[in-house]
N, CA, C and O atoms as CSV, one atom per row, in Angstrom:
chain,resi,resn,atom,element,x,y,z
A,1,UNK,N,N,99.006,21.706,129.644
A,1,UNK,CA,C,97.911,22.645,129.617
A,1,UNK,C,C,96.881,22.310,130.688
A,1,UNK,O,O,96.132,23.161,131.168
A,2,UNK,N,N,96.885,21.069,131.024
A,2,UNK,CA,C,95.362,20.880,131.806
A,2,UNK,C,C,96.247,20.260,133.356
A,2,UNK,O,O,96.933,19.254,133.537
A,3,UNK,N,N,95.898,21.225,134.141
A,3,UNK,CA,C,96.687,21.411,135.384
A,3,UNK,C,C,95.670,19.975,136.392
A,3,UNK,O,O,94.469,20.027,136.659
A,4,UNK,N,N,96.406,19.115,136.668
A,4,UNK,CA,C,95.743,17.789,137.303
A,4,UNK,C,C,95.268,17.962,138.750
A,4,UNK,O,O,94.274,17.456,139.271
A,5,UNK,N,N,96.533,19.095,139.501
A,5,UNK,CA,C,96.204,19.412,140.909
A,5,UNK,C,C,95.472,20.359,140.867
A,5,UNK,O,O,95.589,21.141,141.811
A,6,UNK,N,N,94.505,20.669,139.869
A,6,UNK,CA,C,94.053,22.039,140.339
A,6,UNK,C,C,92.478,21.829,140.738
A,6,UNK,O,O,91.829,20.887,140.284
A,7,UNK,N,N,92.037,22.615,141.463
A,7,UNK,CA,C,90.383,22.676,141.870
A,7,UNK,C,C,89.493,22.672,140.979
A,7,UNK,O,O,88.393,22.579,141.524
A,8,UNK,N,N,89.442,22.706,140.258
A,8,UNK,CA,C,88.764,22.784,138.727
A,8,UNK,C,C,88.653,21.334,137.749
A,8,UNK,O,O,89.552,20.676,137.225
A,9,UNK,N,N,87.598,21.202,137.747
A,9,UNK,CA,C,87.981,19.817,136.778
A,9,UNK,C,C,88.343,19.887,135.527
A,9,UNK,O,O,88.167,20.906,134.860
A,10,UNK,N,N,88.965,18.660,135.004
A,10,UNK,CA,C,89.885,18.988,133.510
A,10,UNK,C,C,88.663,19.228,132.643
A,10,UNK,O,O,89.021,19.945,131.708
A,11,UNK,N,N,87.414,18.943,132.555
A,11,UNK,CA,C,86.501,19.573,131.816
A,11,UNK,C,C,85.872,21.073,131.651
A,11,UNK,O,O,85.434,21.635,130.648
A,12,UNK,N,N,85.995,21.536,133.074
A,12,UNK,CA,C,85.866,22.655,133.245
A,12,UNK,C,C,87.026,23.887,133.145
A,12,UNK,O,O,86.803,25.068,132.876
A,13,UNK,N,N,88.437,23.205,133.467
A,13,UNK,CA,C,89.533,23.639,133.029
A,13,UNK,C,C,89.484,23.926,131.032
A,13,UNK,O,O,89.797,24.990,130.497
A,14,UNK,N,N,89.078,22.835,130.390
A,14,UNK,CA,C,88.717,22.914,129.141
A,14,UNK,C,C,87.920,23.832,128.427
A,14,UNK,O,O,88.296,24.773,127.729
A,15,UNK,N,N,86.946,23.508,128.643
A,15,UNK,CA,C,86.024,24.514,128.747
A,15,UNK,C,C,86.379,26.499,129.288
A,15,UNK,O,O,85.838,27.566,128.998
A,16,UNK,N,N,87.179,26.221,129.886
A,16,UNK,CA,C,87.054,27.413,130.238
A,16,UNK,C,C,88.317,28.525,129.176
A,16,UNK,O,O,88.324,29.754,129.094
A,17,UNK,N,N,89.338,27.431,128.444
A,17,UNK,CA,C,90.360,27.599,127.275
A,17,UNK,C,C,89.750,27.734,126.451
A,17,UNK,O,O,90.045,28.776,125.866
A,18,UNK,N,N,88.605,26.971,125.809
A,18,UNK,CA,C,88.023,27.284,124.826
A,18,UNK,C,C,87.035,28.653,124.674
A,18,UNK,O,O,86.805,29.251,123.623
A,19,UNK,N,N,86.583,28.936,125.848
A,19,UNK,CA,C,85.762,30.442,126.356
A,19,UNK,C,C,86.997,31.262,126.016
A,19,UNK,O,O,86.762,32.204,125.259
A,20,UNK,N,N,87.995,31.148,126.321
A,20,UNK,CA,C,88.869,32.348,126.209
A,20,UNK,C,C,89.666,32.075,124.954
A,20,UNK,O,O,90.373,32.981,124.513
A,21,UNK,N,N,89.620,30.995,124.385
A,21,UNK,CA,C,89.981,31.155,122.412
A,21,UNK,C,C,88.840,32.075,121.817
A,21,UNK,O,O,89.012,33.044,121.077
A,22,UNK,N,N,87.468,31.505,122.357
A,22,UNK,CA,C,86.334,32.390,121.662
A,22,UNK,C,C,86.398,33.692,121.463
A,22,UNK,O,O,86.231,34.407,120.475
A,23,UNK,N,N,86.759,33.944,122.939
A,23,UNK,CA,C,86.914,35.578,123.379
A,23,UNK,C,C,88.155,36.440,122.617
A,23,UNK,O,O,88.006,37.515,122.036
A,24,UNK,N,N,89.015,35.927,122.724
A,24,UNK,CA,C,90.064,36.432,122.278
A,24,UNK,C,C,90.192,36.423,120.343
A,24,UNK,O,O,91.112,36.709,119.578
A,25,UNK,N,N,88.467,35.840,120.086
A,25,UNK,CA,C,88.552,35.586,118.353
A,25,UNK,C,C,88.922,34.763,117.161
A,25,UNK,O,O,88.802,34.847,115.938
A,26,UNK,N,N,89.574,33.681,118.295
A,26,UNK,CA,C,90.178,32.464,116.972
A,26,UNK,C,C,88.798,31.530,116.317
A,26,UNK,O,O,88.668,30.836,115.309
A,27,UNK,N,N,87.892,31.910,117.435
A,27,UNK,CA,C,86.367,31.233,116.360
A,27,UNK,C,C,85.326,32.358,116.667
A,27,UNK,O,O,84.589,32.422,117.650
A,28,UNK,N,N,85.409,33.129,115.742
A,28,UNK,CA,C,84.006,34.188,115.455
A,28,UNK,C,C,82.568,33.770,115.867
A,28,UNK,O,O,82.167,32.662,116.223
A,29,UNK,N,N,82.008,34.744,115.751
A,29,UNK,CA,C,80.273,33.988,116.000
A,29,UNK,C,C,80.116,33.625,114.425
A,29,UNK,O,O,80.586,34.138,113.409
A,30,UNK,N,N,79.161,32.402,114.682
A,30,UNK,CA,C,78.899,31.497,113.497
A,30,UNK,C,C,79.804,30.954,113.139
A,30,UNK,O,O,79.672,30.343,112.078
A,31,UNK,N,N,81.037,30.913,113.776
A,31,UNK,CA,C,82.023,29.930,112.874
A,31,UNK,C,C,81.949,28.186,114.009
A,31,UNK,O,O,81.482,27.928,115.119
A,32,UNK,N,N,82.690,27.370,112.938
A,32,UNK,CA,C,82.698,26.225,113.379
A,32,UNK,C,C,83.410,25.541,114.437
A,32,UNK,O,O,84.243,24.927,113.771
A,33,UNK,N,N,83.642,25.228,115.692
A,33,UNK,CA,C,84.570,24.880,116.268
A,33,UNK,C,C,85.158,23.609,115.077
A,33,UNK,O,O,84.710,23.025,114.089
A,34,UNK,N,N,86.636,23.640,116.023
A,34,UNK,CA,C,87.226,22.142,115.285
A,34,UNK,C,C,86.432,21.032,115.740
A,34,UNK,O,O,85.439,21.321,116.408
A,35,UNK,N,N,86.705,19.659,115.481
A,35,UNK,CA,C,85.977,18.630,115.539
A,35,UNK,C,C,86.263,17.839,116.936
A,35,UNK,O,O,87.294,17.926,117.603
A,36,UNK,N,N,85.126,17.056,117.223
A,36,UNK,CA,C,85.544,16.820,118.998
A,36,UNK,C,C,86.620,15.548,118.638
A,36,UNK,O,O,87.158,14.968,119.581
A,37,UNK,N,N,86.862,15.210,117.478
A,37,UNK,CA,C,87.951,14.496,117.960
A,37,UNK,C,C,89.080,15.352,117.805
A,37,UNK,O,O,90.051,14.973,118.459
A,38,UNK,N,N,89.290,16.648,116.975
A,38,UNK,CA,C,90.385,17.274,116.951
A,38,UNK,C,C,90.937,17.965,118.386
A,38,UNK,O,O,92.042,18.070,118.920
A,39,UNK,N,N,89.512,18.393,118.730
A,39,UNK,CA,C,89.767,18.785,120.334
A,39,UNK,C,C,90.390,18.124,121.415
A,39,UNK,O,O,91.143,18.494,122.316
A,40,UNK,N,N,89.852,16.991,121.073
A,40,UNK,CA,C,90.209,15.418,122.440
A,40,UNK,C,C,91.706,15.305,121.882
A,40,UNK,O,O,92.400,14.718,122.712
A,41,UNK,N,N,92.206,15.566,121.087
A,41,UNK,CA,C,93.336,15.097,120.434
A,41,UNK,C,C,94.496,16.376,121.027
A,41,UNK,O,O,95.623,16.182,121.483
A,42,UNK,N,N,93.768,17.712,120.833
A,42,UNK,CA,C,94.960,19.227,121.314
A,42,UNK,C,C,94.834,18.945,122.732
A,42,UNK,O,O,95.893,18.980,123.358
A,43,UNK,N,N,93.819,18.685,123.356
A,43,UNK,CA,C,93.376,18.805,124.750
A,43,UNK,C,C,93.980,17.519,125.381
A,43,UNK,O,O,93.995,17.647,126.605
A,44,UNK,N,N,94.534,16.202,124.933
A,44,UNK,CA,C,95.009,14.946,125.209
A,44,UNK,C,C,94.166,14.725,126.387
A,44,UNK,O,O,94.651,14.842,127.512
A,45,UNK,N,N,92.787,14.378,126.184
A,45,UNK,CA,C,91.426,13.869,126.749
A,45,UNK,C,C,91.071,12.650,126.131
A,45,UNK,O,O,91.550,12.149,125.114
A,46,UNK,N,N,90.038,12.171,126.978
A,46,UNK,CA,C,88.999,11.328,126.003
A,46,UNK,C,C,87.960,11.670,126.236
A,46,UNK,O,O,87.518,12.149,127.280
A,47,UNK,N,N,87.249,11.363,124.866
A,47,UNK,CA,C,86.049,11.862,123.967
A,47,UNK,C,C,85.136,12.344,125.244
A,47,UNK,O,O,85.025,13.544,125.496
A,48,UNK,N,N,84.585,11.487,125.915
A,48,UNK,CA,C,84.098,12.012,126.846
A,48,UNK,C,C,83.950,13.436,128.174
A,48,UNK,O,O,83.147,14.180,128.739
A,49,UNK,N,N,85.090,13.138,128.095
A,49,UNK,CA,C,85.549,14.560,128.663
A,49,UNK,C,C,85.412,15.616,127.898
A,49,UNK,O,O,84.792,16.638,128.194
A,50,UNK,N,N,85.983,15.395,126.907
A,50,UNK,CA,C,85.612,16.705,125.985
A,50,UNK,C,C,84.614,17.240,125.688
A,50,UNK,O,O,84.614,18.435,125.392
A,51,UNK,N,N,82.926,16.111,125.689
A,51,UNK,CA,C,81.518,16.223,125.097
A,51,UNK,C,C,81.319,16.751,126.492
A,51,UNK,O,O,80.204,17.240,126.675
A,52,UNK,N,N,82.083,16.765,127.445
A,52,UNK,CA,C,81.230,17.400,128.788
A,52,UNK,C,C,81.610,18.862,128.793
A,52,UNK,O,O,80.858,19.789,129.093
A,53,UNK,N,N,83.198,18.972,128.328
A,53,UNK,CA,C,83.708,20.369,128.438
A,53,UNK,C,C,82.402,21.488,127.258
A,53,UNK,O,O,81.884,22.584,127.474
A,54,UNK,N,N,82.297,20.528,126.063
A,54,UNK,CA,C,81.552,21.635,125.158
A,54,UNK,C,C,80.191,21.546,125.935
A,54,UNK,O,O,79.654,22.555,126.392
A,55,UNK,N,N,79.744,20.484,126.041
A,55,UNK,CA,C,78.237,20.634,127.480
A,55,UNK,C,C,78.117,21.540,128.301
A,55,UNK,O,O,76.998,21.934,128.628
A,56,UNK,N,N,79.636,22.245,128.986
A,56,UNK,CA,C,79.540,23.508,130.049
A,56,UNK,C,C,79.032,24.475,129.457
A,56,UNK,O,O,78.063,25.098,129.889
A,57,UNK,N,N,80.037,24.880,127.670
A,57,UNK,CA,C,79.866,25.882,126.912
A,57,UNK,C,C,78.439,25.967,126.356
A,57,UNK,O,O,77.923,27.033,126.022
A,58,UNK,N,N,77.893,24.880,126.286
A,58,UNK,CA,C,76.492,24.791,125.663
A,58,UNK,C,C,75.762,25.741,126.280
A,58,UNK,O,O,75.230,26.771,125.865
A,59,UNK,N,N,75.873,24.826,128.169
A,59,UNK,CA,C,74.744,25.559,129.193
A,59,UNK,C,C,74.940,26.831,129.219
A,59,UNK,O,O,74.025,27.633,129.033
A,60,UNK,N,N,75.955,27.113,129.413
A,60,UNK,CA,C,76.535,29.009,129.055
A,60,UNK,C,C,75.890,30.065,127.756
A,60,UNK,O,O,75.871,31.276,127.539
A,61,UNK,N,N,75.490,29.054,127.200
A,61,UNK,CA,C,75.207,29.802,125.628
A,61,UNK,C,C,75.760,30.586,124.864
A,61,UNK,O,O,75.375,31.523,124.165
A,62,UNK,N,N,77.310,29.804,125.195
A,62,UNK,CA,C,78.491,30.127,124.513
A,62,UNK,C,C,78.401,29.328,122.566
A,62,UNK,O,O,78.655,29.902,121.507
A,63,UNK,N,N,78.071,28.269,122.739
A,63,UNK,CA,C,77.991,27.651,121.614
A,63,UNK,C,C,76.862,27.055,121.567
A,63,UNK,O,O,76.006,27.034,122.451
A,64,UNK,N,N,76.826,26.394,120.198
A,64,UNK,CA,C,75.056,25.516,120.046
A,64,UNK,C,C,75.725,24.504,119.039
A,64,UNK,O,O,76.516,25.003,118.239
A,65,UNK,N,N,75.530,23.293,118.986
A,65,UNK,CA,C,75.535,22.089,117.978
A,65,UNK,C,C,74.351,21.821,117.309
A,65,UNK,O,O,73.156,21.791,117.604
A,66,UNK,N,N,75.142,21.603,116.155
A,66,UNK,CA,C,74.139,20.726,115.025
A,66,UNK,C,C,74.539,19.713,114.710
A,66,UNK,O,O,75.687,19.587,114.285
A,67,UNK,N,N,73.467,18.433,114.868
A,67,UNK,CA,C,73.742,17.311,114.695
A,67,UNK,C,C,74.341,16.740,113.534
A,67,UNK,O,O,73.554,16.788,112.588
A,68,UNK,N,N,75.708,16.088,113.176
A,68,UNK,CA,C,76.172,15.541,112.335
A,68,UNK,C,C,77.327,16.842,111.604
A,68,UNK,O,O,78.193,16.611,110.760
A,69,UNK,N,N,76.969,18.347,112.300
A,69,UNK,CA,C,77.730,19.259,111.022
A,69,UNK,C,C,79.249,19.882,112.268
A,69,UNK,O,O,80.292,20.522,112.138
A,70,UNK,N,N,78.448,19.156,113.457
A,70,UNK,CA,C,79.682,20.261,114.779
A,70,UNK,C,C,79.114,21.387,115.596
A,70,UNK,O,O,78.003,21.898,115.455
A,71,UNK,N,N,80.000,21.683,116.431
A,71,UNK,CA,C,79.470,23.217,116.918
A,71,UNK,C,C,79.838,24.230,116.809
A,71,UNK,O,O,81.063,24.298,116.708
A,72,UNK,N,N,79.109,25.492,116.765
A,72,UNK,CA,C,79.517,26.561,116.664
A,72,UNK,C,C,79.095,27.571,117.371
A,72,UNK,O,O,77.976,27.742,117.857
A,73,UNK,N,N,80.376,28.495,117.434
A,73,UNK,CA,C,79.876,29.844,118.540
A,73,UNK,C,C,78.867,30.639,117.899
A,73,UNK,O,O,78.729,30.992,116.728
A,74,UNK,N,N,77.989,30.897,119.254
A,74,UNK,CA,C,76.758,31.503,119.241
A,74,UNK,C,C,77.473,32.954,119.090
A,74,UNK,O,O,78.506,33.422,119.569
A,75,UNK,N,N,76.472,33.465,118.212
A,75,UNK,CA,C,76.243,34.865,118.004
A,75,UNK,C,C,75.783,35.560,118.959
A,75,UNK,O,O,74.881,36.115,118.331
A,76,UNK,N,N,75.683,36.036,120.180
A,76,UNK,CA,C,74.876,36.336,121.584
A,76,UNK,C,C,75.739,38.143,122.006
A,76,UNK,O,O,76.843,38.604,121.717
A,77,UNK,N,N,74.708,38.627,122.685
A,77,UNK,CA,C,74.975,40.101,123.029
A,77,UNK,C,C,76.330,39.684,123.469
A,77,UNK,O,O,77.207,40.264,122.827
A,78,UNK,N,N,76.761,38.878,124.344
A,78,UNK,CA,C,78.254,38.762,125.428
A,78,UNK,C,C,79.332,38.807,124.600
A,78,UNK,O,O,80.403,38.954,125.188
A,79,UNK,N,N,79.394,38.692,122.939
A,79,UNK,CA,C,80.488,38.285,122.591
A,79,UNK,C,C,80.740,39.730,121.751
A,79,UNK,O,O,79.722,40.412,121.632
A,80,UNK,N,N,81.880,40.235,121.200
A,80,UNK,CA,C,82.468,41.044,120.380
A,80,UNK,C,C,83.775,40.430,119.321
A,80,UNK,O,O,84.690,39.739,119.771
A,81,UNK,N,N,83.699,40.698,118.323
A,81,UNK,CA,C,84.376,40.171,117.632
A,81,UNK,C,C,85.298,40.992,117.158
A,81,UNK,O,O,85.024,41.932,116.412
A,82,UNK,N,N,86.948,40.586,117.716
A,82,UNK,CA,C,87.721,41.357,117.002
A,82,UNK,C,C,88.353,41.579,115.860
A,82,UNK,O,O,88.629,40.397,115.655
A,83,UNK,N,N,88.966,42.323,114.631
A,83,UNK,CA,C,88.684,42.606,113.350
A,83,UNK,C,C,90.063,43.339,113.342
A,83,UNK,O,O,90.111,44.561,113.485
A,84,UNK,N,N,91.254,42.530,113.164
A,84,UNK,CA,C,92.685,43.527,112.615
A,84,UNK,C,C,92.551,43.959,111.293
A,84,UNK,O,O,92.536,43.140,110.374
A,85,UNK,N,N,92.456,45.113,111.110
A,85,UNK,CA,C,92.256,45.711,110.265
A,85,UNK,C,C,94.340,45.861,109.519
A,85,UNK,O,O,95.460,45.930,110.026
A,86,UNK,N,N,93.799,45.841,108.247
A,86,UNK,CA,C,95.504,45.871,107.905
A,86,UNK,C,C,95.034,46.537,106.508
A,86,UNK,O,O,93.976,47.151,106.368
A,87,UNK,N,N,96.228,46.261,105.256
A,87,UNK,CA,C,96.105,46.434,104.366
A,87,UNK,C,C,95.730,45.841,103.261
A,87,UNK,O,O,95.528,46.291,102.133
A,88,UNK,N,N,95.654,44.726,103.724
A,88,UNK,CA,C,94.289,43.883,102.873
A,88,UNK,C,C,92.864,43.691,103.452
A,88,UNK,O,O,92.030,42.891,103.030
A,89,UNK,N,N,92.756,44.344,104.232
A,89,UNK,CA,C,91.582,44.125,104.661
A,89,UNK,C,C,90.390,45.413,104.748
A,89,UNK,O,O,90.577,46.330,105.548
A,90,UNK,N,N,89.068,45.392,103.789
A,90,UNK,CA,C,88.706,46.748,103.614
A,90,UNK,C,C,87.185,46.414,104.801
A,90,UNK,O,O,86.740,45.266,104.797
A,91,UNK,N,N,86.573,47.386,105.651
A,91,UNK,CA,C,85.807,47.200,106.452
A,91,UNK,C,C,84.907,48.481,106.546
A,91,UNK,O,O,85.409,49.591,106.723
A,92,UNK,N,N,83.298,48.245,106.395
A,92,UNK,CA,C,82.365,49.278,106.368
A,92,UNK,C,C,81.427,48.878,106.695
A,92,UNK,O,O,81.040,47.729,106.484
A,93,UNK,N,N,80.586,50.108,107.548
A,93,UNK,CA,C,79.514,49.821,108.223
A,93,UNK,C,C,78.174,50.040,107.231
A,93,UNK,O,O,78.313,49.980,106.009
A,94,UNK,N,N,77.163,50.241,107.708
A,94,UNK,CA,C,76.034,50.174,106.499
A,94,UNK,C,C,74.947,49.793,107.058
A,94,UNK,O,O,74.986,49.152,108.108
A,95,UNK,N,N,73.744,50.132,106.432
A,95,UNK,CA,C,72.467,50.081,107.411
A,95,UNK,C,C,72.226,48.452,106.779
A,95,UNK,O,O,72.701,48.035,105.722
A,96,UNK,N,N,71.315,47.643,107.784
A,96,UNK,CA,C,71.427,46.244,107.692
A,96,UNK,C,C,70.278,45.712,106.471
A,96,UNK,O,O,69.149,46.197,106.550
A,97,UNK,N,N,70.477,45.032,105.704
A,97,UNK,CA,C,69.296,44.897,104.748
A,97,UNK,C,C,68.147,44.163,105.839
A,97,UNK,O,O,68.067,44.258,107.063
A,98,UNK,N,N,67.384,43.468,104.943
A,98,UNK,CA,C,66.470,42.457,105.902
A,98,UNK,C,C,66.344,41.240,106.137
A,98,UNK,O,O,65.784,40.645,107.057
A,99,UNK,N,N,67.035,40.810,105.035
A,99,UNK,CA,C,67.553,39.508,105.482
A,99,UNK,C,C,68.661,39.416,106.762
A,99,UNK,O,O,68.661,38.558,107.644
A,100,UNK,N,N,69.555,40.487,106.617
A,100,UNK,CA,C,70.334,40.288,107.620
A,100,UNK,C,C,70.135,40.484,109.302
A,100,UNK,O,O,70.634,39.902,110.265
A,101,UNK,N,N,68.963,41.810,109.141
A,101,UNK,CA,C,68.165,42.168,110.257
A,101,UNK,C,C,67.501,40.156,110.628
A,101,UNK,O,O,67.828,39.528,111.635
A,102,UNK,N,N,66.942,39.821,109.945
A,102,UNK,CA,C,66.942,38.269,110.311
A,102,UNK,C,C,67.790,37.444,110.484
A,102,UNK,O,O,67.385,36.461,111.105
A,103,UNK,N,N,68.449,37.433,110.297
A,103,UNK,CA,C,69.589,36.303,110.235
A,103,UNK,C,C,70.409,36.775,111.494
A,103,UNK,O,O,70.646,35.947,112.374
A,104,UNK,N,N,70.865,38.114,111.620
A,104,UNK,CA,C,71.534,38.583,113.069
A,104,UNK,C,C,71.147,38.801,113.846
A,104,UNK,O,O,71.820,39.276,114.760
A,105,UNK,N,N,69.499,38.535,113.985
A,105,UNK,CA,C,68.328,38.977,114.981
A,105,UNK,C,C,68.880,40.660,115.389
A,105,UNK,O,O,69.530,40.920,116.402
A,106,UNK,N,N,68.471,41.626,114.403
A,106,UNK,CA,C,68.605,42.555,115.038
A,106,UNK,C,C,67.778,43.290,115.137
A,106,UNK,O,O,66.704,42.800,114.789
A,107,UNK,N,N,67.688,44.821,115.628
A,107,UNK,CA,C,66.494,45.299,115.306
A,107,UNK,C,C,66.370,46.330,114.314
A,107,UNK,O,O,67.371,46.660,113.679
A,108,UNK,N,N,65.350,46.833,114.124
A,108,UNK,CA,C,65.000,47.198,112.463
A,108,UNK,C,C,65.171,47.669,111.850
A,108,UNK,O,O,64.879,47.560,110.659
A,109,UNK,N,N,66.004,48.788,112.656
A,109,UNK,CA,C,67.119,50.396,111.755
A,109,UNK,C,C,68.460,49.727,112.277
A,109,UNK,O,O,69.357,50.510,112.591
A,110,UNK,N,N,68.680,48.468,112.396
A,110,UNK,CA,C,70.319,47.896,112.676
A,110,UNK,C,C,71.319,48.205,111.680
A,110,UNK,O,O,70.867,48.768,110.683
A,111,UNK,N,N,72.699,47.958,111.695
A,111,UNK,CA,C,73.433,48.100,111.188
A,111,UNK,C,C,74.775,47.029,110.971
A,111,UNK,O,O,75.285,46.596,112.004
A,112,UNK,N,N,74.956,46.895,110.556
A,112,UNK,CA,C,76.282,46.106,110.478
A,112,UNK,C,C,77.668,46.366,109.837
A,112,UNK,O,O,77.966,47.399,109.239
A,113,UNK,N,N,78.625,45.102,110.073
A,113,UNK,CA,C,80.197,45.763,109.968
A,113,UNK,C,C,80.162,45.309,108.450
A,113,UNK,O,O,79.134,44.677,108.209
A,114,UNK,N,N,80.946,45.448,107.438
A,114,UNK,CA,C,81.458,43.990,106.561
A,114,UNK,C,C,82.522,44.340,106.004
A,114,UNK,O,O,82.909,45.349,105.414
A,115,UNK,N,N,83.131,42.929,106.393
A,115,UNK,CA,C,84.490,42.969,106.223
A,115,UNK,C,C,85.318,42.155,105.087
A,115,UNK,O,O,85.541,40.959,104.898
A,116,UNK,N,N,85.603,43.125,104.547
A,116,UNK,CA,C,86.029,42.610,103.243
A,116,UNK,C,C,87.719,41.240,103.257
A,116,UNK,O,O,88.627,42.006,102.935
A,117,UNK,N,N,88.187,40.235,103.397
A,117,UNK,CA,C,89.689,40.482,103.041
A,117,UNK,C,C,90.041,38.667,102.487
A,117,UNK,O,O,89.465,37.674,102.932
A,118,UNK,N,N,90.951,38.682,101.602
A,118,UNK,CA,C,91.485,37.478,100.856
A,118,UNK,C,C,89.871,36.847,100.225
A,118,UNK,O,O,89.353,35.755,100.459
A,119,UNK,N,N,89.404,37.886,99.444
A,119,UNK,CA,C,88.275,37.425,98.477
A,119,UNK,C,C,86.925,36.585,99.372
A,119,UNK,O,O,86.130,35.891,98.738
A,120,UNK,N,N,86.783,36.791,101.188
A,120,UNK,CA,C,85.765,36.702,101.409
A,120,UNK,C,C,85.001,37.513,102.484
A,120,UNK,O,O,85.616,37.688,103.536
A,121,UNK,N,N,83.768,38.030,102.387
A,121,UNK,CA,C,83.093,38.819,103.000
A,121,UNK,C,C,82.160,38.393,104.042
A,121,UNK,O,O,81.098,37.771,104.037
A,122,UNK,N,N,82.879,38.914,104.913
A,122,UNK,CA,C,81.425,38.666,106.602
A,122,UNK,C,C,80.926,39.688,107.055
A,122,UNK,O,O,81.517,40.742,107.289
A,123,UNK,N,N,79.932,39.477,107.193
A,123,UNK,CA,C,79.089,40.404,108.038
A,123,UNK,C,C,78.542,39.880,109.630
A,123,UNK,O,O,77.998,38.888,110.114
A,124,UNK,N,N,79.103,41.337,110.131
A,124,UNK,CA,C,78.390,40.689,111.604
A,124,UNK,C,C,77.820,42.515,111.958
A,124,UNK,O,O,78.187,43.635,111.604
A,125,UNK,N,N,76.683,41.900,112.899
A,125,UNK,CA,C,75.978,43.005,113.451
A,125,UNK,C,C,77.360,44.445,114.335
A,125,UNK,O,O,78.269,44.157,115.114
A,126,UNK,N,N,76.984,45.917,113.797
A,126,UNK,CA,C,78.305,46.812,114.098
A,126,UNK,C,C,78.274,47.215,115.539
A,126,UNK,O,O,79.122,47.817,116.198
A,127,UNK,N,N,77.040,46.719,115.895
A,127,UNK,CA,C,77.136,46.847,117.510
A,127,UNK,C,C,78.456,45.610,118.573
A,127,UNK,O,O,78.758,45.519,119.763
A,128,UNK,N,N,78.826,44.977,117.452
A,128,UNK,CA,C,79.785,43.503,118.560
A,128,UNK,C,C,80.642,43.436,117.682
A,128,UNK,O,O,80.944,42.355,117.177
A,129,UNK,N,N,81.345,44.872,117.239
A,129,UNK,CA,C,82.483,44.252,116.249
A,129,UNK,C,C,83.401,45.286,116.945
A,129,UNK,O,O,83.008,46.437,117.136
A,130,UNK,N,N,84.812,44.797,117.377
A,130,UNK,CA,C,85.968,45.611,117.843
A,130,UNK,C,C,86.884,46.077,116.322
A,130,UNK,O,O,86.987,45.064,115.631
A,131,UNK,N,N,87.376,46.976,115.822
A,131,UNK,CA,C,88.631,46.787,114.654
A,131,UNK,C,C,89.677,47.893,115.549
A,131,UNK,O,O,89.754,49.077,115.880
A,132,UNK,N,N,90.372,46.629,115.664
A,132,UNK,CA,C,91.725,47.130,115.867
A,132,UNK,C,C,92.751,47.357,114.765
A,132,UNK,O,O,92.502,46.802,113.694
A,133,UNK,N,N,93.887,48.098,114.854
A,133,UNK,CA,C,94.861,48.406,114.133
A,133,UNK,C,C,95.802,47.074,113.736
A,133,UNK,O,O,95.725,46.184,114.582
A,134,UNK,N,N,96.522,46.834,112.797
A,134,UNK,CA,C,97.536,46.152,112.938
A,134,UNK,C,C,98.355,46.577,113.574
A,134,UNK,O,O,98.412,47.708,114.056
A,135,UNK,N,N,99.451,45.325,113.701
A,135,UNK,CA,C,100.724,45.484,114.900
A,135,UNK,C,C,101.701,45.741,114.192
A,135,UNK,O,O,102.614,46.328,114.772
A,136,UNK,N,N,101.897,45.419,112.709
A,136,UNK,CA,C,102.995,45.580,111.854
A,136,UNK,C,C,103.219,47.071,111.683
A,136,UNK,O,O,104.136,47.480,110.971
């Protein structure tokens, strides 16, 4: 995975896999990345390298850490979250209460998605939510 001859350093090479896991949805906004040793471990790095690769994503304001709990992707205008919609999965939009207008920083007639499926419910703001079809 991490190309040695290439112009790019293996941190920034890193970094730039994990931008495009984000993107592509395997960690939602607000969810947790895996742990930097799980990372250093898929990525066959050391630790160091890896605290620099999530350091790129930081400066980007791709993600934000909390001390002692990990990091997680930022909720930010750039991102959209995609949503396969299937047959277990029920999804509706709805005007945003006010806690959530806080919590998603939105603004004051906002709205959001929520998505129902395997007994747990997320909500994310309906302006950054993609639902695609299933493939089945």
């Amino acid at each position: 995975m991490i190309d040695y001859e290439s112009e790019f350093t293996v941190k920034e090479q890193i970094a730039a896999d994990v931008r495009r896991r984000i993107e592509e949805g395997e960690w939602g906004p607000r969810k947790r990345l895996p742990s930097v040793t799980h990372l250093e471990q898929q990525y066959g790095v050391a630790r160091n390298t890896m605290l620099e690769a999530l350091g790129v994503l930081r400066g980007l304001g791709l993600i934000y850490t909390v001390k002692n709990r990990g990091s997680f992707v930022r909720a930010g205008a750039d991102f959209v979250t995609a949503i396969v919609a299937d047959g277990q999965t029920r999804i509706i939009n709805r005007p945003a209460r006010d806690t959530e207008i806080d919590e998603l920083d939105l603004p004051e007639h906002g709205w959001v998605t929520v998505v129902e499926r395997a007994g747990e419910v997320e909500v994310f703001p309906a302006d950054k939510v993609e639902i695609r079809g299933s493939s089945e």
